[in-house]
C-alpha positions in Angstrom: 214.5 98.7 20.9 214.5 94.6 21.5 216.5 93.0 18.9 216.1 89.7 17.9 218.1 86.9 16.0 216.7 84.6 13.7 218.2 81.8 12.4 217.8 78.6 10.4 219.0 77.5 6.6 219.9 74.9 4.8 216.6 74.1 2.6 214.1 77.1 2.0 211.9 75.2 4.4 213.9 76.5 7.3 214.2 79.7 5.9 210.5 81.4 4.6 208.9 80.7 7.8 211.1 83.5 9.3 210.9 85.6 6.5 206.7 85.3 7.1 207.9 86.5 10.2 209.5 89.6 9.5 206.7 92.6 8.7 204.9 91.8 12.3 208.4 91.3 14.0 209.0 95.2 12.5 205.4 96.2 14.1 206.4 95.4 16.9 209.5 97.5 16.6 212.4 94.7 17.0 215.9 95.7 15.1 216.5 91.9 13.4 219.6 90.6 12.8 219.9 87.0 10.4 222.5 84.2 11.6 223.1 81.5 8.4 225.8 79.8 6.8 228.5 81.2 4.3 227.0 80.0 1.3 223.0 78.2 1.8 219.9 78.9 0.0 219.1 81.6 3.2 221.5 83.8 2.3 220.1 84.4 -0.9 216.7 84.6 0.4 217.4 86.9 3.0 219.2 89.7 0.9 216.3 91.2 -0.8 214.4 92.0 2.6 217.5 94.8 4.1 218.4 92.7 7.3 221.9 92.2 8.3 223.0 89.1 7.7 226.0 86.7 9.4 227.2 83.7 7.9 229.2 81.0 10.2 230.9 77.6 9.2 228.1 75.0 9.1 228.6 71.1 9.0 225.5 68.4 8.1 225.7 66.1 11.0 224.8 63.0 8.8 223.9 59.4 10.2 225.3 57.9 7.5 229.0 57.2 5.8 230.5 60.5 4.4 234.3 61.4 3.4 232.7 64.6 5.2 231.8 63.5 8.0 235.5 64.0 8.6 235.7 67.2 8.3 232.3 69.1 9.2 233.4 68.6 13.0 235.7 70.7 12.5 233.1 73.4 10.7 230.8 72.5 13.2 232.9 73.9 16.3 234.7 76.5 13.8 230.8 77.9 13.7 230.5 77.3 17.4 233.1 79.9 17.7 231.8 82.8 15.3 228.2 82.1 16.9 229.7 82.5 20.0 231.0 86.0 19.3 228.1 87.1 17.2 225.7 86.8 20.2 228.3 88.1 22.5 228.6 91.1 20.0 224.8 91.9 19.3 223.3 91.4 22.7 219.6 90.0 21.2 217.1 89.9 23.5 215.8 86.5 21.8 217.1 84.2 19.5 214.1 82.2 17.1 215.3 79.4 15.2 213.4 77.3 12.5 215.7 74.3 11.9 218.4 73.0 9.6 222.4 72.3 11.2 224.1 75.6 11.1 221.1 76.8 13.9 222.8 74.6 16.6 226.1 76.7 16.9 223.6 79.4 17.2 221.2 78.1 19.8 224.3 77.3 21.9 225.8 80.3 22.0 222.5 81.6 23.2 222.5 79.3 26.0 226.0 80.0 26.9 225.7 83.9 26.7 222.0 83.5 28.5 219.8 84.4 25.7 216.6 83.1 25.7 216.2 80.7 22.4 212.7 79.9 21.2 212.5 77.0 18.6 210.1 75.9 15.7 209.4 72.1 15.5 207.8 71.7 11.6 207.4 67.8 11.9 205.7 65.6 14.2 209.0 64.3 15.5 212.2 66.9 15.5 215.0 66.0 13.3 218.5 65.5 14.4 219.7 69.3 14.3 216.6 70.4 16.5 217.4 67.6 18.8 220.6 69.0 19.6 219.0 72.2 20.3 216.2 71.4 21.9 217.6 70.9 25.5 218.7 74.6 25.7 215.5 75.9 24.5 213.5 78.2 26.7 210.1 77.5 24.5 209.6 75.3 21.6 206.6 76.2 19.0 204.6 73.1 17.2 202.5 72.2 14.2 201.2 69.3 15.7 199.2 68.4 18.8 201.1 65.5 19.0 204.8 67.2 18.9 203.2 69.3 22.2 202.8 65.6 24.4 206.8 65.0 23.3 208.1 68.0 25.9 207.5 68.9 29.8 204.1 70.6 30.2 204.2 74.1 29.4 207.5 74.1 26.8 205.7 73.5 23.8 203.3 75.2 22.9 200.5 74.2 19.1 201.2 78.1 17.0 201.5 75.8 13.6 203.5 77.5 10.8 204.3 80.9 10.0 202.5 81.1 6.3 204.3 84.0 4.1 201.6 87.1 3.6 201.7 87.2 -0.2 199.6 83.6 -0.4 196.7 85.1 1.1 196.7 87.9 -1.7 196.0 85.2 -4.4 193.7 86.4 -7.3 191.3 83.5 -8.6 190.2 85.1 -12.0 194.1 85.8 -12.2 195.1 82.0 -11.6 192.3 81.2 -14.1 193.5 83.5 -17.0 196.9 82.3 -16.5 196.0 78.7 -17.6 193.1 79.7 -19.9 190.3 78.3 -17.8 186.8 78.6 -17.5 185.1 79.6 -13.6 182.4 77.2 -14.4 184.7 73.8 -13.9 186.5 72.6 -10.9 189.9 73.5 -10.8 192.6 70.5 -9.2 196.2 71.6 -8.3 198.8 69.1 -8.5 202.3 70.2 -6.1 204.9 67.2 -6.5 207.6 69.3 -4.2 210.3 71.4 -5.4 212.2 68.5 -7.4 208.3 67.1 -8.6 207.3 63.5 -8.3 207.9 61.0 -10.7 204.8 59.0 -8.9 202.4 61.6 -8.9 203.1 62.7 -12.8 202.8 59.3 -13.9 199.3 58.8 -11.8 198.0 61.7 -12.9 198.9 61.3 -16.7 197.5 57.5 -16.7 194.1 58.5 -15.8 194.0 62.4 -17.4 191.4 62.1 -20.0 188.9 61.0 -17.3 189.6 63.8 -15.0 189.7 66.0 -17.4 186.0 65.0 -17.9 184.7 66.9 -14.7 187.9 68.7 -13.7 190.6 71.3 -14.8 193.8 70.5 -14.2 196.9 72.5 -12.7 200.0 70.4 -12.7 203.5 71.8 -11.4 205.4 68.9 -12.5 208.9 69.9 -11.5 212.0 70.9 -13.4 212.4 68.7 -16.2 209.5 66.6 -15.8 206.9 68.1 -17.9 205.1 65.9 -20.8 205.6 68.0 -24.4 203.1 65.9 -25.9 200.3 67.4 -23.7 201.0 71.0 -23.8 198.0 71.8 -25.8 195.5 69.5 -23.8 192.3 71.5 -23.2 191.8 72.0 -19.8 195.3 70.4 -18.7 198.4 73.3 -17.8 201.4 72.2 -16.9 204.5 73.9 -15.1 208.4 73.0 -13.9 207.3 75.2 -11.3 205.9 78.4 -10.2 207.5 81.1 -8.3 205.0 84.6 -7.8 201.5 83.1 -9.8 201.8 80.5 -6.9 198.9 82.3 -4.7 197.1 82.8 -7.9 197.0 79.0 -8.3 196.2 78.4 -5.0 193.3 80.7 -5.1 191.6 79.2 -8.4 192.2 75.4 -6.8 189.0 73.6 -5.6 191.3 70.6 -4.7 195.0 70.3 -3.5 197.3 66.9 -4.1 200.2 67.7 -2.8 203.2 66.2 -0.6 202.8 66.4 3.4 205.9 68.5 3.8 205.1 70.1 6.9 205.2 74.1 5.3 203.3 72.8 2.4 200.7 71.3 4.5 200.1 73.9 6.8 199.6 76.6 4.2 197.3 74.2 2.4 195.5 74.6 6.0 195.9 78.2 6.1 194.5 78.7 2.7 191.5 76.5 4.0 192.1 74.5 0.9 190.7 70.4 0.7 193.4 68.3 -0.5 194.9 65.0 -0.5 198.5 64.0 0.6 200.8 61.9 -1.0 203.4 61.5 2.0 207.1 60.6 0.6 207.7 56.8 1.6 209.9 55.5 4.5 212.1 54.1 1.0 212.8 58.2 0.8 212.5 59.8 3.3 212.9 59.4 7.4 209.2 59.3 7.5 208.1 62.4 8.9 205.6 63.3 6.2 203.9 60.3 6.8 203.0 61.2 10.4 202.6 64.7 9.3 200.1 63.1 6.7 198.3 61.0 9.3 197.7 64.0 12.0 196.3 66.0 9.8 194.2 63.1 8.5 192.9 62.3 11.9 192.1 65.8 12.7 189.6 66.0 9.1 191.9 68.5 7.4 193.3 66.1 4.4 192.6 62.9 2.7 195.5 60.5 2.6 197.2 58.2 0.1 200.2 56.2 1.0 202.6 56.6 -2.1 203.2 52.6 -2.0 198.9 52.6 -2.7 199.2 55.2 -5.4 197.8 54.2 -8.9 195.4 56.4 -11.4 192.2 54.4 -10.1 193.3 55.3 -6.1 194.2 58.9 -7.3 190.7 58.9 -8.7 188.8 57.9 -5.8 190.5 60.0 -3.6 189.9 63.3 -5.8 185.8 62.5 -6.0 185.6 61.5 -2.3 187.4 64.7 -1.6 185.3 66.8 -4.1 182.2 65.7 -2.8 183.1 66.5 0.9 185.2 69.6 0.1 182.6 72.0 2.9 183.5 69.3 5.7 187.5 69.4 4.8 187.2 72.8 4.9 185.1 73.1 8.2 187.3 71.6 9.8 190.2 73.3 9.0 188.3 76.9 9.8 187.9 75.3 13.5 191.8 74.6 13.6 194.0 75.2 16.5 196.5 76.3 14.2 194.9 79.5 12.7 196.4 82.7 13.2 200.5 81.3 13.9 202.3 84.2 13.1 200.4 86.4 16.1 200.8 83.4 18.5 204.4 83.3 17.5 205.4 86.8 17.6 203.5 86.6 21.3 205.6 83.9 22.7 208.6 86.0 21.3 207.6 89.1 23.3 206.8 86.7 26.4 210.5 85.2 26.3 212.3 88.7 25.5 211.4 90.3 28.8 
């Protein structure tokens, strides 16, 4: 039996990919084996699916000034060490990691115990923990055409994003009866991110009474950030968030405005579903949804709209432009490279573990 190592944590970002991974890694009969830290979100998230699971020291390696920055050097090689021996100890065939600091003690003690280490690139351009890593990677897997040009022909390879199986299983009439809506009306979804936008509810709610004239409206508004005084709006629903209706709501959507996180994205080009993206600004963020925005933009999958140009009126123009074109978005995206990642994945995984 191969055995295989996964690792990555710190936001559930660098975590669900993997666990999207894990019924065709079992097809393929590998025993896996989880590498996290102590306490992150990926312990949690890994507990219900019966894997054994490690947790090392971890350290954020920040670029900024931190009393911690003091002291997470010395988690950082303290979870050098227990990687070290947990690679020496399980003999995996292949490591895979998907990001966030505590997979750099991992992917190093891969390289030192020669195991092969295969790596998942989200963004356009890696952030600072996959730099670290990627020098000692054997193959590193992309979302963008644009990440592939970055590395030495033949290292990188466009698989885009492992999407979790449950979202294709969505029921629209399901989605529908949830928020009390009628099939004979668009339907809008509206995905501010886990914490919600404060820009995108404020957009939305300044122009509602107009969309509401030719749309329905699904708006996940994040915790605490719901409007009381429209809970009984017809054809308006509103949610902190959503946890298992989520492929529900998908399903019923005609139209996506979301964030350009990369996951988010690429199951919104998974789903084949035409949206807009409202990238987090430079003000907020290091920038990388923006040029995850534009790619996808300039390969016809999404509409953009800068959050610095976002108002009711260009929130507007952007949701009837999209309507209008929806067979074009979604043309394109059934003509994507990018369809199909888990199998290219898992292949590139059984090319490295011989």
């Amino acid at each position: 039996m191969k055995r295989i190592v996964l690792t990555g944590g710190g936001t559930a970002g660098h975590v669900t990919p993997n666990i999207a991974l894990l019924p065709a890694l079992k097809k393929e009969g590998y025993d896996i084996h989880y590498i996290g830290s102590k306490n992150g979100i990926e312990k949690e998230l890994i507990k219900e699916f019966n894997i054994p699971y490690y947790g090392i020291s971890s350290g954020k390696l920040r670029r900024y000034f931190d009393l911690k920055n003091f002291t997470d050097p010395f988690r950082v090689l303290k979870g050098c060490h227990e990687a070290s021996t947990l690679i020496k100890k399980l003999k995996p065939d292949v490591v895979f990691s998907k990001g966030g600091f505590v997979t750099v003690p991992v992917v190093l003690a891969a390289k030192r115990h020669h195991v092969p280490a295969i790596i998942h690139e989200s963004d356009i351009t890696p952030g600072l923990a996959n730099k670290l890593c990627l020098p000692h990677a054997t193959k590193v897997c992309t979302n963008f055409p644009e990440t592939v040009a970055l590395f030495p022909e033949g290292k990188a390879v466009l698989t885009g994003s492992p999407i979790r199986e449950e979202l294709f299983s969505g029921d629209k009439l399901k989605g529908l009866s949830l928020c009390g809506f009628t099939i004979n009306k668009p339907v809008i979804l509206i995905i501010g991110g886990s914490l919600g936008s404060v820009a995108i509810n404020e957009a939305v709610r300044s122009i509602l009474p107009t969309l509401l004239e030719k749309y329905q409206i699904i708006h996940l508004c994040g915790k605490g950030k719901t409007d009381p005084s429209l809970n009984n709006t017809k054809g308006y629903v509103q949610f902190e968030y959503v946890k298992k209706e989520l492929s529900d709501l998908l399903n019923a959507a005609d139209v996506v405005i979301s964030r350009a996180g990369a996951n988010a994205i690429c199951e919104l080009l998974a789903l084949q579903k035409p949206n807009i993206l409202i990238p987090l600004s430079k003000a907020a963020s290091r920038g990388d949804q923006i040029l995850n925005a534009n790619s996808f933009q300039k390969q016809g999958y999404s509409y953009v709209i800068p959050e610095e140009g976002l108002t009711g009126e260009t929130l507007k123009e952007g949701l009837h432009a999209v309507y209008a074109k929806r067979d074009l978005y979604m043309s394109a995206m059934r003509k994507s490279p990018l369809n199909k990642p888990i199998d290219k994945i898992v292949s590139i995984i059984n090319e490295v573990a011989k």
